[in-house]
mmCIF file of the N, C-alpha and C atoms, coordinates in Angstrom:
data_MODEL
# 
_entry.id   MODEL 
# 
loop_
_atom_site.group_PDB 
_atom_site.id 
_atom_site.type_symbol 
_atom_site.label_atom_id 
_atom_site.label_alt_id 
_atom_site.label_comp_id 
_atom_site.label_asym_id 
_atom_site.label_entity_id 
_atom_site.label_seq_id 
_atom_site.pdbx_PDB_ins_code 
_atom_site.Cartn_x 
_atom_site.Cartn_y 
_atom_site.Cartn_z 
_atom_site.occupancy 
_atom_site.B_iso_or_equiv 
_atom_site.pdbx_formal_charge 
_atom_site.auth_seq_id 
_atom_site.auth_comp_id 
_atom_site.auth_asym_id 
_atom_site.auth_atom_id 
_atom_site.pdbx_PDB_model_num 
ATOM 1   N N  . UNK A 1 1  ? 29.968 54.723 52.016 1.00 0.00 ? 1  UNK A N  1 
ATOM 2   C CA . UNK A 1 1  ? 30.544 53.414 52.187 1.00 0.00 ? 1  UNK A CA 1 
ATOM 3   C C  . UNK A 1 1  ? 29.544 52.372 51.696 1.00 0.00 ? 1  UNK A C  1 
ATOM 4   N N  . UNK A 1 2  ? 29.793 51.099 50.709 1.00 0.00 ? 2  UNK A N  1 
ATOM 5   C CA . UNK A 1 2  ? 29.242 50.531 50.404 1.00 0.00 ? 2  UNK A CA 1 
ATOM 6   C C  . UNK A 1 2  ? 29.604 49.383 50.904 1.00 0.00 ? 2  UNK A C  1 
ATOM 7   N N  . UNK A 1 3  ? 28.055 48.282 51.709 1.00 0.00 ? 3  UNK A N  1 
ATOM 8   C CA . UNK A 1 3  ? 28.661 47.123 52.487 1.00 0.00 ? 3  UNK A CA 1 
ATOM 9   C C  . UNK A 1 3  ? 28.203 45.999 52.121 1.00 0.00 ? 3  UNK A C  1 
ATOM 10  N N  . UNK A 1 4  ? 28.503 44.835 51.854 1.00 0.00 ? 4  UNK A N  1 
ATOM 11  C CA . UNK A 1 4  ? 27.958 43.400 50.996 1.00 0.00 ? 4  UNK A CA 1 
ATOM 12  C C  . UNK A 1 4  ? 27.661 42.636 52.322 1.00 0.00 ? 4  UNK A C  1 
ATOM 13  N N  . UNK A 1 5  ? 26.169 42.068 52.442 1.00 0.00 ? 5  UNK A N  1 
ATOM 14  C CA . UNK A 1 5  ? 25.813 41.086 53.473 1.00 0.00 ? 5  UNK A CA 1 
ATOM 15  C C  . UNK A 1 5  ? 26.000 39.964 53.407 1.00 0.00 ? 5  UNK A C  1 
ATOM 16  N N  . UNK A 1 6  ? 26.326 38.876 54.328 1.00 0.00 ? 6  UNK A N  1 
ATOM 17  C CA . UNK A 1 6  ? 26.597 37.592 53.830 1.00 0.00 ? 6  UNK A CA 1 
ATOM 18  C C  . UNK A 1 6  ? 25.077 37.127 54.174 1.00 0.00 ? 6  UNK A C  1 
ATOM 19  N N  . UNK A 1 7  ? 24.336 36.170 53.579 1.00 0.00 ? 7  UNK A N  1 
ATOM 20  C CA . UNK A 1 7  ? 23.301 35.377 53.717 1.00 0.00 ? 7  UNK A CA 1 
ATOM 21  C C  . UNK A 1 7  ? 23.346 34.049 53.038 1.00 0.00 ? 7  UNK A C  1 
ATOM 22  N N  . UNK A 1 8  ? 22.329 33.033 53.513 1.00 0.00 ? 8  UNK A N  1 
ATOM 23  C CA . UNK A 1 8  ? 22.451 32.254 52.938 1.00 0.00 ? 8  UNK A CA 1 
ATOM 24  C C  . UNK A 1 8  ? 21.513 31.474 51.795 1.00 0.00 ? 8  UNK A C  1 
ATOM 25  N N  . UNK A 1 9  ? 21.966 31.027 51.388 1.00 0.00 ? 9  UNK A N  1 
ATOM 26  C CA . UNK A 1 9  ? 21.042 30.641 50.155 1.00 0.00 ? 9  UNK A CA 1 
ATOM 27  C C  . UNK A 1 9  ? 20.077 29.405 50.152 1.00 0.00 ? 9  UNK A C  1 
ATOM 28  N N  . UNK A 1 10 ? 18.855 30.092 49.991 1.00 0.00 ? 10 UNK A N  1 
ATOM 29  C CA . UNK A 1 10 ? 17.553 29.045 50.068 1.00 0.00 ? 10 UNK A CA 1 
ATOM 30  C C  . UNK A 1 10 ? 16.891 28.306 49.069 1.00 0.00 ? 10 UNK A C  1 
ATOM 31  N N  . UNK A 1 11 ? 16.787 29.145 47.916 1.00 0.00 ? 11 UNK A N  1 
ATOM 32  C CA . UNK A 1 11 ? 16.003 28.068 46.756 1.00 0.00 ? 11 UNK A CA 1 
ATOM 33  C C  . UNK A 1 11 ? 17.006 29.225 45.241 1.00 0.00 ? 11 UNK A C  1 
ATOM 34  N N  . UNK A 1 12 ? 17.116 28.545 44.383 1.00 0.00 ? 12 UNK A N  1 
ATOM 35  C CA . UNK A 1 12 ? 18.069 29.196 43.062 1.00 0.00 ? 12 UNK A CA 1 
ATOM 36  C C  . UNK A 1 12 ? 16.562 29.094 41.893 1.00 0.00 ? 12 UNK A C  1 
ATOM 37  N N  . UNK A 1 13 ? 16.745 29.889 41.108 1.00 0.00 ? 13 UNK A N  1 
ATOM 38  C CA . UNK A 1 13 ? 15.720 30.064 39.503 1.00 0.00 ? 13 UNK A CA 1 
ATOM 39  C C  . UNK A 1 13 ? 16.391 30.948 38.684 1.00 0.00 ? 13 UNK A C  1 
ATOM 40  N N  . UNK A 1 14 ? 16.095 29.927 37.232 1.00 0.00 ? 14 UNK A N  1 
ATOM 41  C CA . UNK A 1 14 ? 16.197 31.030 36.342 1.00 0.00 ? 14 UNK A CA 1 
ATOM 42  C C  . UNK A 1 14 ? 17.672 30.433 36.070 1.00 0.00 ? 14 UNK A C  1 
ATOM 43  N N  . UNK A 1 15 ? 18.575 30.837 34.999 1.00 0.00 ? 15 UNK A N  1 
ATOM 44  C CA . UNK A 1 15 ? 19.590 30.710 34.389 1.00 0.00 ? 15 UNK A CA 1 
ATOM 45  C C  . UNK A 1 15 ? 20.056 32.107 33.589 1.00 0.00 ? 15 UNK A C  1 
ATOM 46  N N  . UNK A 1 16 ? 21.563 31.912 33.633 1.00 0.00 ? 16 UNK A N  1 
ATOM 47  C CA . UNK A 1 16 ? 22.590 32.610 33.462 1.00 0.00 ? 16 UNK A CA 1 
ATOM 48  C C  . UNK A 1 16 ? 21.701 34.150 33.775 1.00 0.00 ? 16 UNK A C  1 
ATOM 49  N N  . UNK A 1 17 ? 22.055 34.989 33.086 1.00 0.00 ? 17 UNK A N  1 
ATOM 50  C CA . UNK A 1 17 ? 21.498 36.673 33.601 1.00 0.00 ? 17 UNK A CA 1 
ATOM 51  C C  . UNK A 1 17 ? 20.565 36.797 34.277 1.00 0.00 ? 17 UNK A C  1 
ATOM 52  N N  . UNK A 1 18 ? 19.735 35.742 34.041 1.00 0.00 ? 18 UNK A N  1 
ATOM 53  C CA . UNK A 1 18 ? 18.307 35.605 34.794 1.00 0.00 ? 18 UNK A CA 1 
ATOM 54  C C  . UNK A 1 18 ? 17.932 35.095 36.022 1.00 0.00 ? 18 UNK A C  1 
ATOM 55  N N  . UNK A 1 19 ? 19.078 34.360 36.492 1.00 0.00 ? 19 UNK A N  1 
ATOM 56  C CA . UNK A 1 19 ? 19.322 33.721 37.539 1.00 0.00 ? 19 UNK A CA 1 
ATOM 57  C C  . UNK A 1 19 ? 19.226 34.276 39.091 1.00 0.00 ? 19 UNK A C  1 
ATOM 58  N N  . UNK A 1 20 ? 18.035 34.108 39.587 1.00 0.00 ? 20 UNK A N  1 
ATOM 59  C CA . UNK A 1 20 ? 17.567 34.467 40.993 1.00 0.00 ? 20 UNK A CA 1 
ATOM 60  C C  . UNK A 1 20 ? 17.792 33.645 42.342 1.00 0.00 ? 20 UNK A C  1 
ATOM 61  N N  . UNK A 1 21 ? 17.911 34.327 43.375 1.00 0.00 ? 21 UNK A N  1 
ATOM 62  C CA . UNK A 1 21 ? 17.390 32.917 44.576 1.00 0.00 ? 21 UNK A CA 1 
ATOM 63  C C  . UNK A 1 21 ? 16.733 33.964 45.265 1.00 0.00 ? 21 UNK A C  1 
ATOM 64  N N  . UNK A 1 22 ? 16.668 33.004 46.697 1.00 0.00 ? 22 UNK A N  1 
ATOM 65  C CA . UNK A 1 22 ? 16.031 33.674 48.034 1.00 0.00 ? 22 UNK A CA 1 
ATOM 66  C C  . UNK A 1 22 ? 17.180 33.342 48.870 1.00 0.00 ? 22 UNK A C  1 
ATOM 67  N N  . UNK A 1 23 ? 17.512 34.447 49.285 1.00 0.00 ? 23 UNK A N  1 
ATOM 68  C CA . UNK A 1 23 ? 18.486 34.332 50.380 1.00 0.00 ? 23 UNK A CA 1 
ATOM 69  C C  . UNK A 1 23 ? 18.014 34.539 51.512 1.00 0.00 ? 23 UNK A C  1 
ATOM 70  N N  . UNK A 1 24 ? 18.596 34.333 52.696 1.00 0.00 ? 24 UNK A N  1 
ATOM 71  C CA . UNK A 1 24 ? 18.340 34.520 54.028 1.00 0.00 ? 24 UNK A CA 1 
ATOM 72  C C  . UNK A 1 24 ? 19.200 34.925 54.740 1.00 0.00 ? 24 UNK A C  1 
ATOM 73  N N  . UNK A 1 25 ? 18.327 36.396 55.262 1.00 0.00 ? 25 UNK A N  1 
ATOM 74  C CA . UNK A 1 25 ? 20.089 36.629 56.156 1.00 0.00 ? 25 UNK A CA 1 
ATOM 75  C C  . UNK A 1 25 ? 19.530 37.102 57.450 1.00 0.00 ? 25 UNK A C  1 
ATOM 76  N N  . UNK A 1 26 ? 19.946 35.953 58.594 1.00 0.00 ? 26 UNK A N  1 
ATOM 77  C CA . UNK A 1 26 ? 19.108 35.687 59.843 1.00 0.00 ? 26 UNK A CA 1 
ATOM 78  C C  . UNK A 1 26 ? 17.777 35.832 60.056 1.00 0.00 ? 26 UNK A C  1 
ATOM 79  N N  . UNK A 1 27 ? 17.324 35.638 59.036 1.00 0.00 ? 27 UNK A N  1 
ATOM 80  C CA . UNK A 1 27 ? 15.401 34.890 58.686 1.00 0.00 ? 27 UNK A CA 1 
ATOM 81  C C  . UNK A 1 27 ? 14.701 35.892 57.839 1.00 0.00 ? 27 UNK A C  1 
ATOM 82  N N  . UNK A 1 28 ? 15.423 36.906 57.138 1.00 0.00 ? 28 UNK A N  1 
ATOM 83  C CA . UNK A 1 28 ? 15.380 37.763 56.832 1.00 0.00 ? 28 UNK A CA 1 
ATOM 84  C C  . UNK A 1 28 ? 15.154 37.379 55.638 1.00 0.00 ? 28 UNK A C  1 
ATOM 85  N N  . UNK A 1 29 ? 14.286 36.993 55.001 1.00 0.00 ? 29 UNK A N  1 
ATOM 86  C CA . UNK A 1 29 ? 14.705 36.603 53.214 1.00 0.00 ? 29 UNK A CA 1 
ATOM 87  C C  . UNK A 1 29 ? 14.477 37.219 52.298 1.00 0.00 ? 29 UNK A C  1 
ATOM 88  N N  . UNK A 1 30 ? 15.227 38.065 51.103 1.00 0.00 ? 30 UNK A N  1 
ATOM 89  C CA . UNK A 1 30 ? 15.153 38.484 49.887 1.00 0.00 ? 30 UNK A CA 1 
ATOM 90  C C  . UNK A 1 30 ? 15.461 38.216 49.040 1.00 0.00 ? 30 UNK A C  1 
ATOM 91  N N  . UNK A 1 31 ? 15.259 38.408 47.886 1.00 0.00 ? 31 UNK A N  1 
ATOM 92  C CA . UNK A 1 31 ? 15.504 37.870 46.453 1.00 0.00 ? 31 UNK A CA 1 
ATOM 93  C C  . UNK A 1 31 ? 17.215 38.603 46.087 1.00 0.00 ? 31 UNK A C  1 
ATOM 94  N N  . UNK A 1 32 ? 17.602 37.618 45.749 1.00 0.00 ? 32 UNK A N  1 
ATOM 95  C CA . UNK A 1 32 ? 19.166 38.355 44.904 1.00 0.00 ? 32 UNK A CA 1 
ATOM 96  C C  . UNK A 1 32 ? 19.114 37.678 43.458 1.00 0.00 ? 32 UNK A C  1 
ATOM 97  N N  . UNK A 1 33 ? 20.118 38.551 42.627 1.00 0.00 ? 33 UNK A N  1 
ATOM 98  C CA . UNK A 1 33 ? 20.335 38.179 41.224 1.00 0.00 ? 33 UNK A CA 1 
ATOM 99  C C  . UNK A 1 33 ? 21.767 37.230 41.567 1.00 0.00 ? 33 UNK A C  1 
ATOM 100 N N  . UNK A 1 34 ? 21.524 35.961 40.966 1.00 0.00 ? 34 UNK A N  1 
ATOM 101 C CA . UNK A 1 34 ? 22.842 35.315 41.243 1.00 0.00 ? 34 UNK A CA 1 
ATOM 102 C C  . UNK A 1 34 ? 23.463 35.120 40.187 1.00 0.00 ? 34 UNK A C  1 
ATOM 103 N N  . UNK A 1 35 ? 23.679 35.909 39.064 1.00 0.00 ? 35 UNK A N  1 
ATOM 104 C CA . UNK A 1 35 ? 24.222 35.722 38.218 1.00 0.00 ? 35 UNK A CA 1 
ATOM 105 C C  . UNK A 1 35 ? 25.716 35.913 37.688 1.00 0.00 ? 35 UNK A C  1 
ATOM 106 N N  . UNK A 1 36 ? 26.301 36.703 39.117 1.00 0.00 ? 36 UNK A N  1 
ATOM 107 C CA . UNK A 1 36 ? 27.752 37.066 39.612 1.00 0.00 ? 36 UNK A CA 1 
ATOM 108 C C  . UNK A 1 36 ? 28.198 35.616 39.819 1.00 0.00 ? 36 UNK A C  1 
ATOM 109 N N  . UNK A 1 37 ? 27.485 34.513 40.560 1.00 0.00 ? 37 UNK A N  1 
ATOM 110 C CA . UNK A 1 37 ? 28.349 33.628 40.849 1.00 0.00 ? 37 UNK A CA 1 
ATOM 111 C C  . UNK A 1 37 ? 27.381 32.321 40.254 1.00 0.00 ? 37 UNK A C  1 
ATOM 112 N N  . UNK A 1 38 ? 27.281 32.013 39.254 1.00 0.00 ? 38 UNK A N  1 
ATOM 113 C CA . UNK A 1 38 ? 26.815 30.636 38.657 1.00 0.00 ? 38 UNK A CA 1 
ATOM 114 C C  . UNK A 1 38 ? 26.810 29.314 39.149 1.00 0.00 ? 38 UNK A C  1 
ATOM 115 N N  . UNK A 1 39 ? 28.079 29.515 40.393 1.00 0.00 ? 39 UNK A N  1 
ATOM 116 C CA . UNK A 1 39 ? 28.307 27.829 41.058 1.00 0.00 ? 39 UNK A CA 1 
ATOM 117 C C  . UNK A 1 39 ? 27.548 28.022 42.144 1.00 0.00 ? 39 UNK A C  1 
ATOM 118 N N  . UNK A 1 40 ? 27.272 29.227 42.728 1.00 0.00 ? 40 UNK A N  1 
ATOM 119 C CA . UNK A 1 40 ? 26.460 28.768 43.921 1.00 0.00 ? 40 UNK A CA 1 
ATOM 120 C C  . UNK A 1 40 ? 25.340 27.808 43.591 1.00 0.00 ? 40 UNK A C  1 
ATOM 121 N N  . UNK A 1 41 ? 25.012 27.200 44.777 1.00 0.00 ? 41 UNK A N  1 
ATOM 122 C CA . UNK A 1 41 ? 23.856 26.413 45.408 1.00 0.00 ? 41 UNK A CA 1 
ATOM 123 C C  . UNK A 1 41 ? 22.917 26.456 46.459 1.00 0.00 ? 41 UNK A C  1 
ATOM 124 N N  . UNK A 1 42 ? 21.998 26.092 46.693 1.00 0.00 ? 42 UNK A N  1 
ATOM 125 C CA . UNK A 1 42 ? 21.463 26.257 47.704 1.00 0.00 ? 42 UNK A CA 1 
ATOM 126 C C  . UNK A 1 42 ? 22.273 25.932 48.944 1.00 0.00 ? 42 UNK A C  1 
ATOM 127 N N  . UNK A 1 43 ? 22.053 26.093 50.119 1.00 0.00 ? 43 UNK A N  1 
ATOM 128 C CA . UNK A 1 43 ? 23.046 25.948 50.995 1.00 0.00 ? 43 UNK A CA 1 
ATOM 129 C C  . UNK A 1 43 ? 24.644 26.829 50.978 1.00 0.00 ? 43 UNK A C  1 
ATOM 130 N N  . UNK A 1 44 ? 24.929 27.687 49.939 1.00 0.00 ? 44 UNK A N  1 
ATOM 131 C CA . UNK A 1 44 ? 26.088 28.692 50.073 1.00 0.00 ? 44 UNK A CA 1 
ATOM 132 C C  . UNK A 1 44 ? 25.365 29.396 50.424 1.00 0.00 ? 44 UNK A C  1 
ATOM 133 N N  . UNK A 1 45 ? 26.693 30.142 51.004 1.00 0.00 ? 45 UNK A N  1 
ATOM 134 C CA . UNK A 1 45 ? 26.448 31.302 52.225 1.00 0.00 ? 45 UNK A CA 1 
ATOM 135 C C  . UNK A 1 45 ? 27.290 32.344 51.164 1.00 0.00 ? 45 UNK A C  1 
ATOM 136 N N  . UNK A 1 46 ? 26.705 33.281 50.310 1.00 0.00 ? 46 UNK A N  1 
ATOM 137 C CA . UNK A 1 46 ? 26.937 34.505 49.509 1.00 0.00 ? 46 UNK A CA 1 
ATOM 138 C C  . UNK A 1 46 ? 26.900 35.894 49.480 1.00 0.00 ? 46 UNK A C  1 
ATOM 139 N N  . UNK A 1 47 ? 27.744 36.720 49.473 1.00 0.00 ? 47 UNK A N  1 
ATOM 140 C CA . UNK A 1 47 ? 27.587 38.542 49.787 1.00 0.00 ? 47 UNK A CA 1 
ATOM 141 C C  . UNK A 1 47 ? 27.008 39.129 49.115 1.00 0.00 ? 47 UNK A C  1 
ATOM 142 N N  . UNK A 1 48 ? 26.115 39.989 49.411 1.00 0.00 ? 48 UNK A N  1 
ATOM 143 C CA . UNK A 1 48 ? 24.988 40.587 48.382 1.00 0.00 ? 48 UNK A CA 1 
ATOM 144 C C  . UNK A 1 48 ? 25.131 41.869 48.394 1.00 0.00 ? 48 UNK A C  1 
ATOM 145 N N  . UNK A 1 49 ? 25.379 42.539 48.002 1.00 0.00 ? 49 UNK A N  1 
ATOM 146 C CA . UNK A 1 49 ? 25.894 44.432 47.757 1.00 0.00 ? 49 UNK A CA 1 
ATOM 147 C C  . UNK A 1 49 ? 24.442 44.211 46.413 1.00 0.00 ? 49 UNK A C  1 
ATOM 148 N N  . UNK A 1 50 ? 23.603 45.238 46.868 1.00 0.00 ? 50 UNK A N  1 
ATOM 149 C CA . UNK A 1 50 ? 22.466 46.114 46.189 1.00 0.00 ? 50 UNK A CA 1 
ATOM 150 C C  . UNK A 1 50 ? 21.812 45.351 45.486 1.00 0.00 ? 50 UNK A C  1 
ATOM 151 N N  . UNK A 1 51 ? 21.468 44.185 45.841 1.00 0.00 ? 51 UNK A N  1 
ATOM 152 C CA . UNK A 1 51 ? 20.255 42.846 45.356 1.00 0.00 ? 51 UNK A CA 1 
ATOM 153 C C  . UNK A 1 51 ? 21.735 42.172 44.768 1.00 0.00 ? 51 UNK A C  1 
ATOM 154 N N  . UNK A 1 52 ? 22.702 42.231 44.489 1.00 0.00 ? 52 UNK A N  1 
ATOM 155 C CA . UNK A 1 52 ? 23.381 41.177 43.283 1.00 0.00 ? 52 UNK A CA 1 
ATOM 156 C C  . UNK A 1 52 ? 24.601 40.154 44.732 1.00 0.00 ? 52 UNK A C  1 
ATOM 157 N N  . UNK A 1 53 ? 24.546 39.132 44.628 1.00 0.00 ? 53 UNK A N  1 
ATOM 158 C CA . UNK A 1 53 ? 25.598 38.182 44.913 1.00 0.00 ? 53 UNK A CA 1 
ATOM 159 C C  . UNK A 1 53 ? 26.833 38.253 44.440 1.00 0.00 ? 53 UNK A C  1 
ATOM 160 N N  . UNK A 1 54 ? 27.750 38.854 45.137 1.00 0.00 ? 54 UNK A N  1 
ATOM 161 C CA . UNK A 1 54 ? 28.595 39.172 44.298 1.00 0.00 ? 54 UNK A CA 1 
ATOM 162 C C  . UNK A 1 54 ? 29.694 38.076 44.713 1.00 0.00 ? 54 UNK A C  1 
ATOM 163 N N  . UNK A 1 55 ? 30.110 37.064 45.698 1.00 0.00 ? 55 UNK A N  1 
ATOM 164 C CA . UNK A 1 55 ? 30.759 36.078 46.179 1.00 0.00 ? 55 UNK A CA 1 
ATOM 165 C C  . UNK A 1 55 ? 30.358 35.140 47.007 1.00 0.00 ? 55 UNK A C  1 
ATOM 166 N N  . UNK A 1 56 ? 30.655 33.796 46.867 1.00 0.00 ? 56 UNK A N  1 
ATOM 167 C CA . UNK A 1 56 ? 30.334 32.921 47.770 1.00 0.00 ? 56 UNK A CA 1 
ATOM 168 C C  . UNK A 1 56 ? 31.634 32.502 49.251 1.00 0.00 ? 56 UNK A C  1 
ATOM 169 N N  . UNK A 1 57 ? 31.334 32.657 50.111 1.00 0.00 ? 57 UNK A N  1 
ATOM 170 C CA . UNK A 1 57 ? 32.191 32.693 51.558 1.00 0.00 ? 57 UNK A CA 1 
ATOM 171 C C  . UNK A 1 57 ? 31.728 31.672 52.115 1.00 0.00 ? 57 UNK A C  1 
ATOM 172 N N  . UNK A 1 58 ? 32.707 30.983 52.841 1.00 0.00 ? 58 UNK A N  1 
ATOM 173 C CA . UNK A 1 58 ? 32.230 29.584 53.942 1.00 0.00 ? 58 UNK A CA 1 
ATOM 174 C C  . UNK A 1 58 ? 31.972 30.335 54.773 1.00 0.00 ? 58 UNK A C  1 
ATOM 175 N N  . UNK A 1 59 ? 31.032 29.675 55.336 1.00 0.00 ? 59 UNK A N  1 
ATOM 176 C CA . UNK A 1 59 ? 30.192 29.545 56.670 1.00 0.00 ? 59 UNK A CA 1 
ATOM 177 C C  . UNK A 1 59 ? 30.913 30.345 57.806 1.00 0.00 ? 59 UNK A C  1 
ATOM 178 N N  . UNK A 1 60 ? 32.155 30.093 58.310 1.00 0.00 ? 60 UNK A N  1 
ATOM 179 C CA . UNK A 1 60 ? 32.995 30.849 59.372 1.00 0.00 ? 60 UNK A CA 1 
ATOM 180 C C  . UNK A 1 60 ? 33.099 31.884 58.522 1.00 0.00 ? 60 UNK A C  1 
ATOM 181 N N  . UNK A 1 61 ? 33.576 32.253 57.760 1.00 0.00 ? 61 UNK A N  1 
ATOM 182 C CA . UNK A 1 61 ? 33.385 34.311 57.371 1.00 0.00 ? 61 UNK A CA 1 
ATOM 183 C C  . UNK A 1 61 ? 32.438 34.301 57.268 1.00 0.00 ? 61 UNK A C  1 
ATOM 184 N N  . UNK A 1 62 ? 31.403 34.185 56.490 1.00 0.00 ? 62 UNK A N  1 
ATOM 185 C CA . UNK A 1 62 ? 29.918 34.914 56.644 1.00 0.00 ? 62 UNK A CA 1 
ATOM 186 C C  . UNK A 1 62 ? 29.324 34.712 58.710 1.00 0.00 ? 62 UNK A C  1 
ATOM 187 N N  . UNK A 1 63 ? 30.006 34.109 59.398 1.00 0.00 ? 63 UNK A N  1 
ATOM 188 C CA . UNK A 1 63 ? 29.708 34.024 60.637 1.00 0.00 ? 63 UNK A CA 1 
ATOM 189 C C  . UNK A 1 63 ? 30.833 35.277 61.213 1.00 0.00 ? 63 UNK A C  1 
ATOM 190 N N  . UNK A 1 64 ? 31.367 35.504 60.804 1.00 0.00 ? 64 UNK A N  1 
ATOM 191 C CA . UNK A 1 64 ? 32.574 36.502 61.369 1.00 0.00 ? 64 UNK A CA 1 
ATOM 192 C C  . UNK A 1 64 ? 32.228 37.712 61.103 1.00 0.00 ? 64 UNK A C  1 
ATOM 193 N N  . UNK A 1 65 ? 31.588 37.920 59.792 1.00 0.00 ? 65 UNK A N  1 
ATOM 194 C CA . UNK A 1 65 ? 30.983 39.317 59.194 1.00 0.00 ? 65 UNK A CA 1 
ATOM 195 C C  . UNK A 1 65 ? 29.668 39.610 60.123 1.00 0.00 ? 65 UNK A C  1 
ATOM 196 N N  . UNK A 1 66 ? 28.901 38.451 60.027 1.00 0.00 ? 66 UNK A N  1 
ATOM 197 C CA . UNK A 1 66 ? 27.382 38.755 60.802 1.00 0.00 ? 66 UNK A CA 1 
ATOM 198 C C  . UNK A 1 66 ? 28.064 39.576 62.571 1.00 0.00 ? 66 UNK A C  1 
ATOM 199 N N  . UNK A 1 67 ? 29.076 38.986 62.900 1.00 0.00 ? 67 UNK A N  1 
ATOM 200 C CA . UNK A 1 67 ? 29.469 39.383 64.115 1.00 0.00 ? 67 UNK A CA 1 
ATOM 201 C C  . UNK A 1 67 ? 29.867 40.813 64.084 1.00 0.00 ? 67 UNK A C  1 
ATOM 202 N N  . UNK A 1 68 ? 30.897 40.970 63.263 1.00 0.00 ? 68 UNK A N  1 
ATOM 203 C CA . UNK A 1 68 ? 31.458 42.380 62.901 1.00 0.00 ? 68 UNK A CA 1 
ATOM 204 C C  . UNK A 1 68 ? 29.996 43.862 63.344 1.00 0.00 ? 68 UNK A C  1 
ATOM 205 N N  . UNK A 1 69 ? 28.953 43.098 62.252 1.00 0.00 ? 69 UNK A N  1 
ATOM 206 C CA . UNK A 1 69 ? 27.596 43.730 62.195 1.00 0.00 ? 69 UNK A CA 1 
ATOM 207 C C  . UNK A 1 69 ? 26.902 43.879 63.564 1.00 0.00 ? 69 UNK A C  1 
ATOM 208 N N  . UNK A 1 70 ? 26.962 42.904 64.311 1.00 0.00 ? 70 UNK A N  1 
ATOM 209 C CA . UNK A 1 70 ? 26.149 42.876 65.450 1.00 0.00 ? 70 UNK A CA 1 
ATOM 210 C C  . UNK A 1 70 ? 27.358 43.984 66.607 1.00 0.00 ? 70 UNK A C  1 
ATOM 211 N N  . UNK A 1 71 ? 28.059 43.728 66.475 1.00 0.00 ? 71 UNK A N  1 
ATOM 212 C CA . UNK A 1 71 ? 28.877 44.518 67.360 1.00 0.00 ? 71 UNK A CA 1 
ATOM 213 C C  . UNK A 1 71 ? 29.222 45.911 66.769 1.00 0.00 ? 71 UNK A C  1 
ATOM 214 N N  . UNK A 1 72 ? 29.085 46.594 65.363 1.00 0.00 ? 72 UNK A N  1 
ATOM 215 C CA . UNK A 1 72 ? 29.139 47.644 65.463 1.00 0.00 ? 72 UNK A CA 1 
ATOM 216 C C  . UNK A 1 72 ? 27.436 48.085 65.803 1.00 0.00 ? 72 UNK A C  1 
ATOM 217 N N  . UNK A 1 73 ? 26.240 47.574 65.759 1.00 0.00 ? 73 UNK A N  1 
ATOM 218 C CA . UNK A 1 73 ? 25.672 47.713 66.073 1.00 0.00 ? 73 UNK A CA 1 
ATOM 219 C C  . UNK A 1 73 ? 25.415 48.105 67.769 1.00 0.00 ? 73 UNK A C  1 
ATOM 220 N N  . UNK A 1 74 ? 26.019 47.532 68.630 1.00 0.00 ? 74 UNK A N  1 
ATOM 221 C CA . UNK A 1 74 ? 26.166 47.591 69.914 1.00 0.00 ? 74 UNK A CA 1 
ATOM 222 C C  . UNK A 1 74 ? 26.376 49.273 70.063 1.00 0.00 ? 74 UNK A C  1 
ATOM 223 N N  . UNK A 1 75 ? 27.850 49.436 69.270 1.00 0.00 ? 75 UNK A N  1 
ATOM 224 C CA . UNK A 1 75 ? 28.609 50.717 69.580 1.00 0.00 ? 75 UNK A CA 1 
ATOM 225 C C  . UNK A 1 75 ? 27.926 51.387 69.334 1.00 0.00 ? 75 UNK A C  1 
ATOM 226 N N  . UNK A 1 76 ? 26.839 51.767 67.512 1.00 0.00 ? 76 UNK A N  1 
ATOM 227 C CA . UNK A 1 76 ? 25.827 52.849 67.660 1.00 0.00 ? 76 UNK A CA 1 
ATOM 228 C C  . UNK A 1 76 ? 24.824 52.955 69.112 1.00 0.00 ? 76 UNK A C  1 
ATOM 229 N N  . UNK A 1 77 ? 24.175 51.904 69.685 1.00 0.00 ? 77 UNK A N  1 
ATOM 230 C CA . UNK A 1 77 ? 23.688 52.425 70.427 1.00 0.00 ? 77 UNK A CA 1 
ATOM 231 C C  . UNK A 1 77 ? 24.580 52.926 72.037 1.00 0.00 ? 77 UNK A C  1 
ATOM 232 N N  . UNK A 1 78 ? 25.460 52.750 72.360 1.00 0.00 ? 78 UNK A N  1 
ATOM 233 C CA . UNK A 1 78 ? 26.254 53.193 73.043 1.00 0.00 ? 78 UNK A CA 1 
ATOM 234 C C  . UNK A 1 78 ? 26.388 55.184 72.905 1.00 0.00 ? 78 UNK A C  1 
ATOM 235 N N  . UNK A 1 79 ? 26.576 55.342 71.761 1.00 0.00 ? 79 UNK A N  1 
ATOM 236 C CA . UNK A 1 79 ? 26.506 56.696 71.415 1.00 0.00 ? 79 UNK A CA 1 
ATOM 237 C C  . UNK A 1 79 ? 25.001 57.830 71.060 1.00 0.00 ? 79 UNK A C  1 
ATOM 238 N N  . UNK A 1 80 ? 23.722 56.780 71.526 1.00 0.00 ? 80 UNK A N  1 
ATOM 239 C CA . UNK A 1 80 ? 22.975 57.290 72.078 1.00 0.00 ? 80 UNK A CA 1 
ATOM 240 C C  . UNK A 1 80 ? 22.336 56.818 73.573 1.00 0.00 ? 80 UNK A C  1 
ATOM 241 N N  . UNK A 1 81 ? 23.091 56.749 74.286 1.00 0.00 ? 81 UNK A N  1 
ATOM 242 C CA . UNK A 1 81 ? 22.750 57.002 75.564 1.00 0.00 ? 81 UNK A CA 1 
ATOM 243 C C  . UNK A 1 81 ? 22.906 58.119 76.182 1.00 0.00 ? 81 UNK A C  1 
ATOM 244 N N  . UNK A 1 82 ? 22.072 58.688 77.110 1.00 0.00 ? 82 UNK A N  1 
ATOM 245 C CA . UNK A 1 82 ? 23.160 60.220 77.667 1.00 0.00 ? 82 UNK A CA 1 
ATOM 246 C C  . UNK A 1 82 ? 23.385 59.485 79.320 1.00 0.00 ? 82 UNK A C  1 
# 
């Protein structure tokens, strides 16, 4: 299963193919290739599947996804308790 994170976007470089930022995804920051989506800006909140940005999402879905995450997270540890 392949899963795209939403984070948000901190500083942009570079143009067209070359085009980088720093994203942040809950303080977490890594570099993505933003060259999937050209209109982002700093301040979009964008899905990143395997370093690349592949869409920009408002704020309430990338807040709905982070949730999704935190709560299947819950359930794995549920299934190691004995």
């Amino acid at each position: 299963m392949c899963l795209a994170v939403p984070g948000t976007i901190l500083a942009v470089r570079g143009e067209d193919v070359l085009r980088t930022g720093t994203v942040s995804f809950g303080g977490v920051n890594k570099e993505a290739n933003l060259a999937f989506v050209p209109e982002a800006k700093v301040g979009d909140y964008v899905l990143v599947h395997a370093g690349f940005a592949i869409s920009i999402v408002d704020e309430a879905e990338a807040a709905e996804t982070l949730e999704y995450f935190r709560q299947i997270g819950e359930l794995g540890e549920l299934g190691n308790k004995t």
